[in-house]
Chimera marker file (.cmm) of the C-alpha trace (Angstrom):
<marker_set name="trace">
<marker id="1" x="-22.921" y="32.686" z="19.372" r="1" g="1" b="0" radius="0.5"/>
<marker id="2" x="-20.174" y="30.737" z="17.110" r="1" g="1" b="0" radius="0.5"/>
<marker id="3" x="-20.578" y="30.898" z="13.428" r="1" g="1" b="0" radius="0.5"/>
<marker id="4" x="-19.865" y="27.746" z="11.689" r="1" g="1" b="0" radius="0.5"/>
<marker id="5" x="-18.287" y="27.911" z="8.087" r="1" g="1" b="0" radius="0.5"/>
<marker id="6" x="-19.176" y="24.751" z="6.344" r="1" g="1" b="0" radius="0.5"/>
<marker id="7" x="-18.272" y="25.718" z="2.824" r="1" g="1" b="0" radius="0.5"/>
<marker id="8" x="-14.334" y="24.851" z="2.037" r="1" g="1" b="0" radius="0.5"/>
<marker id="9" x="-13.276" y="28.048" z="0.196" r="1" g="1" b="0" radius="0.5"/>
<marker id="10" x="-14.228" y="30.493" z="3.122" r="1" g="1" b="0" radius="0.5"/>
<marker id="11" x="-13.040" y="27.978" z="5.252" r="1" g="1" b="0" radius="0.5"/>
<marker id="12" x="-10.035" y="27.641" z="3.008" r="1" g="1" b="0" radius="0.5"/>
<marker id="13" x="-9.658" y="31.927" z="3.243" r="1" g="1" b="0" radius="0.5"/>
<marker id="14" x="-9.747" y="32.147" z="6.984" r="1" g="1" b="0" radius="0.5"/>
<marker id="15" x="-7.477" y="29.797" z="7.784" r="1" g="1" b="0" radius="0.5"/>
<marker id="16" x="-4.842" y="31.856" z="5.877" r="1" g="1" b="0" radius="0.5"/>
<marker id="17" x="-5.785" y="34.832" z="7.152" r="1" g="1" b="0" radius="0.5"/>
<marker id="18" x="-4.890" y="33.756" z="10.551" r="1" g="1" b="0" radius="0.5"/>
<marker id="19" x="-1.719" y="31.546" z="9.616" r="1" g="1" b="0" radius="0.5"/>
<marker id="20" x="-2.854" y="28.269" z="9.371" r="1" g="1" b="0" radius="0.5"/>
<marker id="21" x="-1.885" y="25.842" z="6.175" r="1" g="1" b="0" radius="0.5"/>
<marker id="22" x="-4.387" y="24.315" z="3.880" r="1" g="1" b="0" radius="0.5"/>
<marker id="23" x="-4.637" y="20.724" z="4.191" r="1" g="1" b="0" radius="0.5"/>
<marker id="24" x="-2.210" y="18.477" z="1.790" r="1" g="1" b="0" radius="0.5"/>
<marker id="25" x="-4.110" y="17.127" z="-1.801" r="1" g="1" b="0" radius="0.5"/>
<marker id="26" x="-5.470" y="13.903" z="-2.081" r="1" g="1" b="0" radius="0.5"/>
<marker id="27" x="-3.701" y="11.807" z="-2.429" r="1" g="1" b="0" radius="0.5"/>
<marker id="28" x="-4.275" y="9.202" z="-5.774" r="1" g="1" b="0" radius="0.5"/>
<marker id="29" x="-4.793" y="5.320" z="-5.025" r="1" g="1" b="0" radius="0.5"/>
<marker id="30" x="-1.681" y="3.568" z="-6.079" r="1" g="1" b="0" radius="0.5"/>
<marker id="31" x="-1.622" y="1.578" z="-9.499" r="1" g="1" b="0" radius="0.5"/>
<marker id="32" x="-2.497" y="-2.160" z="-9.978" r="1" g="1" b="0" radius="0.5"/>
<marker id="33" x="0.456" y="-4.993" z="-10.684" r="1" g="1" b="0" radius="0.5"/>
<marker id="34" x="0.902" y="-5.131" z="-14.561" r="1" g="1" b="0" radius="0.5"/>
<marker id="35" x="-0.954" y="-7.302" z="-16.592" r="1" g="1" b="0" radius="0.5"/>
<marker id="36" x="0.275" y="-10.943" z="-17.196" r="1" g="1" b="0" radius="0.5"/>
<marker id="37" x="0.595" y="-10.275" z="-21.008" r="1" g="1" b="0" radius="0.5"/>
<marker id="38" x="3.078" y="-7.475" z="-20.370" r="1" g="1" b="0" radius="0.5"/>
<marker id="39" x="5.642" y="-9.712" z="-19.045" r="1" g="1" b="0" radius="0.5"/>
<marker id="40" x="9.342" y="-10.424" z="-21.463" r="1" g="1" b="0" radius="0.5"/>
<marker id="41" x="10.043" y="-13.459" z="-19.654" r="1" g="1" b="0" radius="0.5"/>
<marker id="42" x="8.112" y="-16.284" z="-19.562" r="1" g="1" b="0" radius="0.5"/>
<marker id="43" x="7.278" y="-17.447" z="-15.815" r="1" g="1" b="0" radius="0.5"/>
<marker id="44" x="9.430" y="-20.453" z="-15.041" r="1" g="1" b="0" radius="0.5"/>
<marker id="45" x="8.229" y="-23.760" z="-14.485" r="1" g="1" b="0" radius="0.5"/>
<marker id="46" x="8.112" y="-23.643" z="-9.969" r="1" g="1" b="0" radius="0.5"/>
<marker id="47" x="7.538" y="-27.401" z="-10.041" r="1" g="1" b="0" radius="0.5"/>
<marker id="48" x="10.797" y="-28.262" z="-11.543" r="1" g="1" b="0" radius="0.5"/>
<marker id="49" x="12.550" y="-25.691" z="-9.305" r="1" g="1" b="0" radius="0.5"/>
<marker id="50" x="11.022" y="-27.074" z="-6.295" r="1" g="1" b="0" radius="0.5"/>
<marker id="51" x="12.798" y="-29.255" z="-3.708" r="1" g="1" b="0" radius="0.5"/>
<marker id="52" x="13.267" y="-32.999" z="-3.007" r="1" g="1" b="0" radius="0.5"/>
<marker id="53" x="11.697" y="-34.210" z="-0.002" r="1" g="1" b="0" radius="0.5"/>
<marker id="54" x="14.535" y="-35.138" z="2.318" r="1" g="1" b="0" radius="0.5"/>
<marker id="55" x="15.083" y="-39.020" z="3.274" r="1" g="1" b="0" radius="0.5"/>
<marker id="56" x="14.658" y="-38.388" z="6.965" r="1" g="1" b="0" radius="0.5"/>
<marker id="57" x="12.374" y="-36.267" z="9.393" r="1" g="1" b="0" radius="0.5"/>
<marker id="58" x="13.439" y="-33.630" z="10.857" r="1" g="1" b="0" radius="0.5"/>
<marker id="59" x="12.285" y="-32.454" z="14.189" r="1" g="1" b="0" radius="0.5"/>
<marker id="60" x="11.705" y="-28.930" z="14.967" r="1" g="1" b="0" radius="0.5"/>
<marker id="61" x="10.393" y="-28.767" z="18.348" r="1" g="1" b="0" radius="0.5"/>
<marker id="62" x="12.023" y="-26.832" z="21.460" r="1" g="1" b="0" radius="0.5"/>
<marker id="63" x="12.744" y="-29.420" z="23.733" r="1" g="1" b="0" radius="0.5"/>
<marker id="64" x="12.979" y="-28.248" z="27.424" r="1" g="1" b="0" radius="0.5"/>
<link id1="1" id2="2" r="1" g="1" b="0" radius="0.2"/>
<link id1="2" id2="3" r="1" g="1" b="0" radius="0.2"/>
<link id1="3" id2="4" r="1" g="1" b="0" radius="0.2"/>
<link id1="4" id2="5" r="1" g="1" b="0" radius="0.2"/>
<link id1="5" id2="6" r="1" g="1" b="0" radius="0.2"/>
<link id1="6" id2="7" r="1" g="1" b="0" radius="0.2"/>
<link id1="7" id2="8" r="1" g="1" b="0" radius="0.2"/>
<link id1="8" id2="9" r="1" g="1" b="0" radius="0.2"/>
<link id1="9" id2="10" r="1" g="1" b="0" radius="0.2"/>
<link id1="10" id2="11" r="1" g="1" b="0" radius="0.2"/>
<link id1="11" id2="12" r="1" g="1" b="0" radius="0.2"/>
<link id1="12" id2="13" r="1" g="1" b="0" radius="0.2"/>
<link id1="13" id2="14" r="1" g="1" b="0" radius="0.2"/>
<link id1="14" id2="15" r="1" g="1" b="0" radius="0.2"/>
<link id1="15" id2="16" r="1" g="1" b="0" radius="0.2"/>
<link id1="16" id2="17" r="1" g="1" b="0" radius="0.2"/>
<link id1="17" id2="18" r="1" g="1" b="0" radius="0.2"/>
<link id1="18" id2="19" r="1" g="1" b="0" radius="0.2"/>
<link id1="19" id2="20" r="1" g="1" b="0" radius="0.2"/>
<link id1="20" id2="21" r="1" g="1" b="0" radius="0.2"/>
<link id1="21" id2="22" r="1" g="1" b="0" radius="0.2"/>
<link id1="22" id2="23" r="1" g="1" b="0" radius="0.2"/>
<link id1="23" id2="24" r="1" g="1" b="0" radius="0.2"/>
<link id1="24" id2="25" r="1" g="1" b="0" radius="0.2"/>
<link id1="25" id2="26" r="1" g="1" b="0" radius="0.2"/>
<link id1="26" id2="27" r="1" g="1" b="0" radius="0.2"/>
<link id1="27" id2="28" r="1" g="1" b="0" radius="0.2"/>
<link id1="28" id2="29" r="1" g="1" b="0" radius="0.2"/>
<link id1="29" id2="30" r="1" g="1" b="0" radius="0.2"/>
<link id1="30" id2="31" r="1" g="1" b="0" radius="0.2"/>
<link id1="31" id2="32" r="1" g="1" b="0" radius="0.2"/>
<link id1="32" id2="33" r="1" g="1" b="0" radius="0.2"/>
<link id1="33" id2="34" r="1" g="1" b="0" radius="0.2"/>
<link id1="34" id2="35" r="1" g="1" b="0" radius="0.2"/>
<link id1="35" id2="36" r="1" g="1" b="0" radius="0.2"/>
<link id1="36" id2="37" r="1" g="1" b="0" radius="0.2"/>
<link id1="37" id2="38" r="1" g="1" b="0" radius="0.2"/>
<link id1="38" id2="39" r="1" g="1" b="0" radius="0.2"/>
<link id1="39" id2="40" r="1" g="1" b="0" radius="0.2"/>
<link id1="40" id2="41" r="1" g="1" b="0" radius="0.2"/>
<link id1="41" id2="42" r="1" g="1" b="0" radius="0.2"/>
<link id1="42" id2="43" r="1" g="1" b="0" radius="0.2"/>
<link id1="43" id2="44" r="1" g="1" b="0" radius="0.2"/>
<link id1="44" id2="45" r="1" g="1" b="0" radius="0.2"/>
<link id1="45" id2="46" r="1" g="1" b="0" radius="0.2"/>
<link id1="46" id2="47" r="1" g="1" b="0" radius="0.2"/>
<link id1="47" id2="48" r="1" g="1" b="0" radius="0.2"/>
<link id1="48" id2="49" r="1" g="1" b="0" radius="0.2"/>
<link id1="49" id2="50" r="1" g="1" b="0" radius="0.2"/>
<link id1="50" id2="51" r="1" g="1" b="0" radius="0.2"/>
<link id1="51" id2="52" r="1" g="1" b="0" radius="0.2"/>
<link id1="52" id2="53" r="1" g="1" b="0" radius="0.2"/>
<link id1="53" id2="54" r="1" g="1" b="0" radius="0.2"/>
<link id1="54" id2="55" r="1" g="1" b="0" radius="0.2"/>
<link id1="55" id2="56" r="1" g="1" b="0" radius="0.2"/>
<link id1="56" id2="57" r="1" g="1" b="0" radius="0.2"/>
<link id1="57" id2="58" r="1" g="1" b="0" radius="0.2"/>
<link id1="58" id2="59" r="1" g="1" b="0" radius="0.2"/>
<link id1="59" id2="60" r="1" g="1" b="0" radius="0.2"/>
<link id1="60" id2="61" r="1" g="1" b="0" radius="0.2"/>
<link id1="61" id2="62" r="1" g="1" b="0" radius="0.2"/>
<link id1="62" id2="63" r="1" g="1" b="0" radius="0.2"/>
<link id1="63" id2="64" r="1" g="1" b="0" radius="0.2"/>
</marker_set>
């Protein structure tokens, strides 16, 4: 017959009786982005930084 141990701190005892490491901690979920309002800077204006549509088209296909 094999005993099963299915409470963690005899579990916990046992396994450093005979050598073995605990397992790690938890670990905690990671923190959000910050919050718009916390920002120094207002966020610049991405339409006026955005690029002119070039007079031609340009082809980007492999051609074999």
């Amino acid at each position: 017959m094999i005993p099963i141990v299915t409470d963690a701190a005899p579990a916990e005892r046992i396994l450093s009786l005979i050598g073995e490491l605990p397992p790690p901690p938890r670990i905690a979920f990671a923190d959000g982005p910050p919050a718009r309002d916390d920002l120094l800077e207002p966020l610049p204006d991405w339409d006026a930084l955005a690029q002119p549509t070039p007079e031609f088209e340009f082809d980007q296909r492999i051609s074999r």
